[in-house]
N, C-alpha and C positions, 0 to 999 in steps of 0.2 A: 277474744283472740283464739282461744281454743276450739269455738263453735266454727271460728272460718277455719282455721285447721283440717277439721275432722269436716267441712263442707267439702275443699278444695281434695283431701283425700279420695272422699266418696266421687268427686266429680273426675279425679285420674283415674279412677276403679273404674269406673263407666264405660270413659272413653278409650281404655285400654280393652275393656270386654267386646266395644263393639268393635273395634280392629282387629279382635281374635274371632268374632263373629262373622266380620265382613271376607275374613281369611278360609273362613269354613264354608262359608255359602260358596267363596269362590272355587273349592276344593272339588276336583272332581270327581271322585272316589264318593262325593254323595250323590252323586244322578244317575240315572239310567242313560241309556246310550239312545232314547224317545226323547228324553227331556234334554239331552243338552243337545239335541238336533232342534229341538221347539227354541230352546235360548239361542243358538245362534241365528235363526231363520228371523227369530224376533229382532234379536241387537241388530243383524245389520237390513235390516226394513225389508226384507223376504225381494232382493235385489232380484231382477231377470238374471245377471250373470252369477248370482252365487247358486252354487250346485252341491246337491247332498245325495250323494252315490251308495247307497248300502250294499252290502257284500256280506259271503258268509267264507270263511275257508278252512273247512271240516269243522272243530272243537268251539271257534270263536265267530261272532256277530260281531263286524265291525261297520263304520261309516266315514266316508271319505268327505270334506268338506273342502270346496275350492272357489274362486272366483274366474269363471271361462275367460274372463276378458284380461286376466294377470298368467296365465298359465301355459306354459306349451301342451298343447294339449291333444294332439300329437303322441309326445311323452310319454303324456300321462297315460291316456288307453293301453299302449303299449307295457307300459308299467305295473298297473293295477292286473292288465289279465297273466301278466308272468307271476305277481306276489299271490294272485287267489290261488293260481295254481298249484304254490308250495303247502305243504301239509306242516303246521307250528304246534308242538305237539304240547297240551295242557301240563303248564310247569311251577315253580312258585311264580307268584308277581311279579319281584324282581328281575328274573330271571328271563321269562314272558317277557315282558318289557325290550329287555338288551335281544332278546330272539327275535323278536319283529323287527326291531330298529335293523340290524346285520340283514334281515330277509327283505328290507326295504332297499338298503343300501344295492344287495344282488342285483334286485327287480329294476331298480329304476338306472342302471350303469352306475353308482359309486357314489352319488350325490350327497350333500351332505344334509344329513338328519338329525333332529334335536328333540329332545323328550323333555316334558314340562308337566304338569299336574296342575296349573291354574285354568278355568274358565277365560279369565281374559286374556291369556298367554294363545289360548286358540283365537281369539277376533283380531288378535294385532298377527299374528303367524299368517292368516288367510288374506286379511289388505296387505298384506308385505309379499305378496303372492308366491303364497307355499300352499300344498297341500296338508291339509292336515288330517290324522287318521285317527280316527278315537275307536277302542276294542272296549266291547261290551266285558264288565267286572272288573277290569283293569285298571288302575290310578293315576297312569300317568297315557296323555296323548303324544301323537310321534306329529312333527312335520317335515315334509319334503320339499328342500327346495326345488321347484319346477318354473321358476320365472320366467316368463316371455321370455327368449332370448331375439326377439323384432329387433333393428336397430338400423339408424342410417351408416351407409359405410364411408371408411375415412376418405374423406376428402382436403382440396386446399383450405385454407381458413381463406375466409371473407372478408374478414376486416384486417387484415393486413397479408398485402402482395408479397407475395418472394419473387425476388426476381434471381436468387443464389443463394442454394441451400435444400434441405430436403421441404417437399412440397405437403406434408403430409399434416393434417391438422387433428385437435381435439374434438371427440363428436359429446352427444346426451348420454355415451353409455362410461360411467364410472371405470365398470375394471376392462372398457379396451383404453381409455387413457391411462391410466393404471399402467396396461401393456407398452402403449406408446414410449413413458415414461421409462419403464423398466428396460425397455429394448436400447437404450441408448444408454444407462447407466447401470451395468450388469458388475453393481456392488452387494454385497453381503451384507452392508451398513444402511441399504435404503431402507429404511423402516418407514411402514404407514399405519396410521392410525383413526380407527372410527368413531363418529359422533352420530345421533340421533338428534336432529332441529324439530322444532316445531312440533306443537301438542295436536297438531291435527294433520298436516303434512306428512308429519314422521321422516322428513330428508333427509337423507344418509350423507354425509358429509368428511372427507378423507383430507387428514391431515398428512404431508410428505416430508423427509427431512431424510439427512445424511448423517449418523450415527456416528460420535467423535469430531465431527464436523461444526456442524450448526451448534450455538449456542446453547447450553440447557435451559439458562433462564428464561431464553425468549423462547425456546419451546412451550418450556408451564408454562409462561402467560399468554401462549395461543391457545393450549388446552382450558385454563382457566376462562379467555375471553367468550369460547364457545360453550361452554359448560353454564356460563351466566346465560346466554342468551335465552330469552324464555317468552316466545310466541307462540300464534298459532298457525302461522306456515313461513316458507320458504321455499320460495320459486326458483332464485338463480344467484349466483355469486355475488351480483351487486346488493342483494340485502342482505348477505354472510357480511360482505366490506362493511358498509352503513351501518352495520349491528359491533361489531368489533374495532372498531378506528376508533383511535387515541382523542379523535376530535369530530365531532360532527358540522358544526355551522363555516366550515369551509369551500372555498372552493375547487382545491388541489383533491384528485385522489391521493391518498395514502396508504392505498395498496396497488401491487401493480397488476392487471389483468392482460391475460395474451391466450391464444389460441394454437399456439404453437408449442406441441413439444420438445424442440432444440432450445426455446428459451429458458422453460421450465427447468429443461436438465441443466446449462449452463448457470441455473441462478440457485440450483441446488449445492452445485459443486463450489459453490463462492461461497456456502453456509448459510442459504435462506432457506425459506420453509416456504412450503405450497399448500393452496389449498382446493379441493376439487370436489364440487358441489354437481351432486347425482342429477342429472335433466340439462345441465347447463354444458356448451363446451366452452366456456371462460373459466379460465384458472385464475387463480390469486395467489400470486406471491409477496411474502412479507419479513422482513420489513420493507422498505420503498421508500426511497432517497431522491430529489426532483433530476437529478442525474439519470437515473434511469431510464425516466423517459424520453428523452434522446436520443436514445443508444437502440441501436437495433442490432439483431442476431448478425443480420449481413456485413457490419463492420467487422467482423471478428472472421469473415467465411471469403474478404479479399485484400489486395496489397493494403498496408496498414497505413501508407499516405496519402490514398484514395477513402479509406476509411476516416481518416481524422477529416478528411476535406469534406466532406459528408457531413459528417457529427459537427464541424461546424456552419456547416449552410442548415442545419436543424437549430443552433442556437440565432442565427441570424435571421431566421425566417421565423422563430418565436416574438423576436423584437420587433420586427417589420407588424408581421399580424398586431400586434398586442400597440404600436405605436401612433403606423400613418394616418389613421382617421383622426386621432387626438392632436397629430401632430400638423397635422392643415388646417381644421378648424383653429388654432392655436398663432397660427403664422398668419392667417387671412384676417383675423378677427383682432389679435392684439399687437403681434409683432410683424410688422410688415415692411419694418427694416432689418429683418434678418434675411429677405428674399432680395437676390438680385435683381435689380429695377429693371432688366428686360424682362424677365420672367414672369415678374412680379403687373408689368403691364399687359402682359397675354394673359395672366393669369385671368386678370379683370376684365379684361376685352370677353372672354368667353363667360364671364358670370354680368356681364353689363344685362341682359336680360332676364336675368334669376331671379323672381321675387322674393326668394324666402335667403335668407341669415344663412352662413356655412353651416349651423348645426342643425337646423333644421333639414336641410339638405343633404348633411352625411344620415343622419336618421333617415330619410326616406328614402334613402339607396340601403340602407344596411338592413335596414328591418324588410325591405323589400328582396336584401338576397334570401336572409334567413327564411322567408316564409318562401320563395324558390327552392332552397336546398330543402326542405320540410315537406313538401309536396313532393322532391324528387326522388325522398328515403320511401317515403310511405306508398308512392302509388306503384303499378305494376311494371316492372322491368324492364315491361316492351315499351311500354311508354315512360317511363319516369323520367330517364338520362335525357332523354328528347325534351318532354317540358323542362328542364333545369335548365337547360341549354340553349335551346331556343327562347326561350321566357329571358331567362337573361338579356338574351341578345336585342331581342325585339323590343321588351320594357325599357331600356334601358338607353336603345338608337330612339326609340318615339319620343321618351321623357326627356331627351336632349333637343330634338327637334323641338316638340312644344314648350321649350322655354324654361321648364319646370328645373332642369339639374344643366351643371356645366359639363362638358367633354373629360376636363381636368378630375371632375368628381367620380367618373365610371372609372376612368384609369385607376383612382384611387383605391376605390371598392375591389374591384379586380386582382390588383395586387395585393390587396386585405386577406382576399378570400384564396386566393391559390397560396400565399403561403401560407394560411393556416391550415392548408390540407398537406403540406409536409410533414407536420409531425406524426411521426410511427404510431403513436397512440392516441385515439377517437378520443376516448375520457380527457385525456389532458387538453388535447385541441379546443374539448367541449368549455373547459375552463378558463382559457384564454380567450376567448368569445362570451364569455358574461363580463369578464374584466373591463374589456374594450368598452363595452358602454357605460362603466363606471368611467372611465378614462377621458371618454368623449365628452359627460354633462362637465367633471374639472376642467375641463379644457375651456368649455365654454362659459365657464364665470370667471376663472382666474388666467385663463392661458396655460403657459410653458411653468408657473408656479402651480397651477392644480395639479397641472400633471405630473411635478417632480414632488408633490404632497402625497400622492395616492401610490405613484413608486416607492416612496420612505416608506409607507403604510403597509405596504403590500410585504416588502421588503423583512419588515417586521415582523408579519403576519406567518409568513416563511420561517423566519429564522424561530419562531415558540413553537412551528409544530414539531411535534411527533410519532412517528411510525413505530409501535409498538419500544418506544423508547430509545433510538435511534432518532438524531437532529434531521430534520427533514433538509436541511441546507448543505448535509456534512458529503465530500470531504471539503467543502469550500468555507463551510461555516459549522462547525470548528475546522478551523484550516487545517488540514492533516496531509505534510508534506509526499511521505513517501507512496498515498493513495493517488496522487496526479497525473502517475501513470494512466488512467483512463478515465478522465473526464472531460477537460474541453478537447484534447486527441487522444489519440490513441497511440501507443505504443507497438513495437514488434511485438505479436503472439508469444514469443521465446521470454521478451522482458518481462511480461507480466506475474513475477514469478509469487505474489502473495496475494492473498486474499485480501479485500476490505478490512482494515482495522475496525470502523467502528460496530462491522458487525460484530465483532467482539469471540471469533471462531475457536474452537478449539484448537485447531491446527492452523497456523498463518501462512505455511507455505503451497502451492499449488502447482508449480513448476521446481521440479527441483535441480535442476541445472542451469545456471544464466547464461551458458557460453552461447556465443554468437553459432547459428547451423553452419553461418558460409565457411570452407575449407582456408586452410593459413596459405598466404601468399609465399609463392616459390622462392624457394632462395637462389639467387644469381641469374634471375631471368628465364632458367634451363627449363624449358619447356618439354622435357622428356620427363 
């Protein structure tokens, strides 16, 4: 026992010496200003765009390290011949050190600068596209940020139309949404915060919240859920979602993504959390209640019984999509005295030449839109809408003419398909269109029972998830009365005077007056 002891000791002695060793090699107060231009040239594979610029200015040799294709560069030139030309006069280390970094700051207009003393603190500073300046005797290296500032400019978002409201959308650059954000919520209390993803990616990743506001708990456990995360890239917001949700083998999103900054800010001020993933312009906010996606910015931007009328031809047009295909193969196949007998014999008059069974039939009209609408996302602009459209039209008059589908079954598909493009949000739509063909094979073993099986199921399905701890069903399931203000209608703007209970907010209240705007009625008719 004592000999594994005295092993296990010598083996933490070891492994403690080489972590002080691997700290020392990393150290850069051991190299010459030759050798760690030879390490960097090496570590990142002697790249055509990385650039190693030596320079002398009077007392000191120094070397600038960059990558041309991360830098404004520009900038830079302009930058580096203003800093040679200051005279840094030989002082202590530390002191050297803070003198350059201030003589950087001048040269390059005020940018921000960071001193560091690791070898590797230089290869992640230079892919993070900084400049970075190593002085010959010196211990610690400077970097400058000089990032690209290239960028698309803001434009509408694409996947969801405004037809009222501001037109402006989220682009791939972090701090102009950032700005976007911040221009419509000019609080003291918006606090954002950064994250590092991905061991080879390195995406910066910006958490958003309202201070006093948003829950604290479910803040930590959005810092915690991204803090677990531990790959080796990320591309865009939908693998931030998929890496953090409560659940994965679903087919609901559970967080909500939009392209719009009025949404964002409005869902900030209710006490949710956003999250903005650098490359992408889809935002994530969280938590995400199936309510949500319903609801668009524009119900809140006009009259509120136009809005509720809205918000519910959005509920009604999820049941239609999600229903008619299951719901005719159903009627035609098992119950066919649920169908009015004139109906019911046109119906058949026009399938009297069909060879194939209604599901068979709903199948080769659906699977034949979906691979229509697939061809119309993916091909080029000028042509796509045109194939989608015309394919539609054309597949669909021939396939009735030769016998193959009934008249009855394109009306069907049609209306399948334009209501599922009601809903405000793609993602959700996308999951009400896997459903449907779970819908359609119950339909067609069991009828109007498969299909009231797979609704209980669904139903269920619903009601266990969770959105970072929030009931994915709520405020309907847990019934919570006084949130009804805004979910299958809408309320007067002026009514909505609390936040979301189950977000669980610091503060409940958001309107702090409930009085009606309209002016009190005259007394005595006197119209003066």
């Amino acid at each position: 026992m004592n000999l594994f002891k005295s092993k296990r000791k010598l083996r933490n002695k070891l492994i403690f010496r080489d972590e002080e060793i691997t700290r020392d090699v990393q150290d850069i107060s051991n190299y010459s200003l030759e050798e760690i231009k030879e390490k960097v040239m090496a570590t990142l594979g002697n790249s055509p765009d990385l650039k190693a610029v030596e320079g002398k200015s009077f007392h000191h040799e120094l070397c600038f390290f960059y990558l041309e294709s991360m830098i404004d560069h520009k900038s830079m030139k302009e930058g580096t011949s203003k800093l040679l030309s200051q005279d840094i006069k030989p002082i202590e280390n530390e002191n050297a050190v803070q003198a350059w970094s201030d003589a950087c700051k001048d040269a390059f207009g005020g940018v921000a600068c960071k001193q560091f003393t690791s070898t590797e603190e230089i290869y992640q500073e230079i892919v993070n596209g900084s400049v970075v300046m190593v002085i010959n005797q010196l211990d610690q290296a400077i970097s400058i940020n000089m990032e690209n500032a290239e960028k698309r400019s803001v434009t509408e978002p694409t996947t969801q139309t405004v037809i009222r409201g501001p037109k402006d959308g989220f682009i791939e650059s972090l701090s102009t949404n950032m700005s976007l954000i911040r221009k419509r919520l000019r609080s003291k209390n918006l606090h954002f915060e950064s994250f590092r993803i991905g061991k080879t990616t390195q995406t910066t990743v910006y958490i958003g919240f309202i201070k006093g506001i948003a829950n604290e708990a479910t803040i930590q456990e959005v810092r915690d859920r991204l803090n677990r995360i531990n790959v080796s890239g990320v591309f865009e917001s939908g693998n931030v979602e998929e890496l953090i949700s409560d659940k994965s083998f679903t087919f609901f999103p559970l967080a909500l993504n939009t392209e719009r900054p009025d949404t964002v800010a409005a869902n900030l001020i209710d006490g949710k959390i956003v999250i903005l993933t650098d490359g992408t312009p889809f935002a994530l906010i969280v938590p995400a209640v199936l309510v949500n996606f319903f609801t668009s910015s524009e119900d809140y931007y006009q009259n509120f019984f136009l809005g509720s009328f809205l918000r519910f031809i959005r509920y009604l047009s999820f049941m239609i999509a999600l229903l008619t295909p299951s719901v005719y193969i159903s009627l035609l196949t098992f119950h066919q005295e649920l169908v009015p007998t004139s109906l019911l014999i046109s119906v058949i008059a026009q399938r009297e030449g069909v060879p194939f069974p209604a599901v068979v039939e709903v199948l080769i009209m659906e699977i034949t839109f979906e691979i229509l609408r697939e061809a119309g996302v993916r091909m080029p602009k000028v042509v796509g809408q045109m194939v989608s459209i015309v394919g539609a039209l054309v597949i669909g008059q021939a396939a009735a003419e030769a016998g193959i589908i009934s008249n009855i079954m394109i009306i069907v598909v049609a209306i399948t398909a334009i209501a599922n493009f009601v809903a405000p949000n793609y993602t959700f739509a996308s999951a009400s269109r896997l459903i449907r063909f779970i819908l359609i094979f119950a339909s067609s073993v069991l009828g109007f029972y498969g299909v009231i099986i797979m609704l209980v199921l669904m139903v269920a399905h619903l009601s266990a998830l969770r959105s970072f701890g929030v009931p994915y069903l709520a405020p309907v399931a847990p019934f919570i009365i006084e949130d009804q203000k805004d979910v299958l209608f809408r309320f007067p703007f002026w009514a909505l005077t609390k936040r979301p209970t189950y977000l669980k907010t610091e503060q409940d209240r958001k309107v702090f007056s409930e009085s009606n705007p309209s002016p009190p009625p005259m007394e005595g008719g006197d119209a003066k």
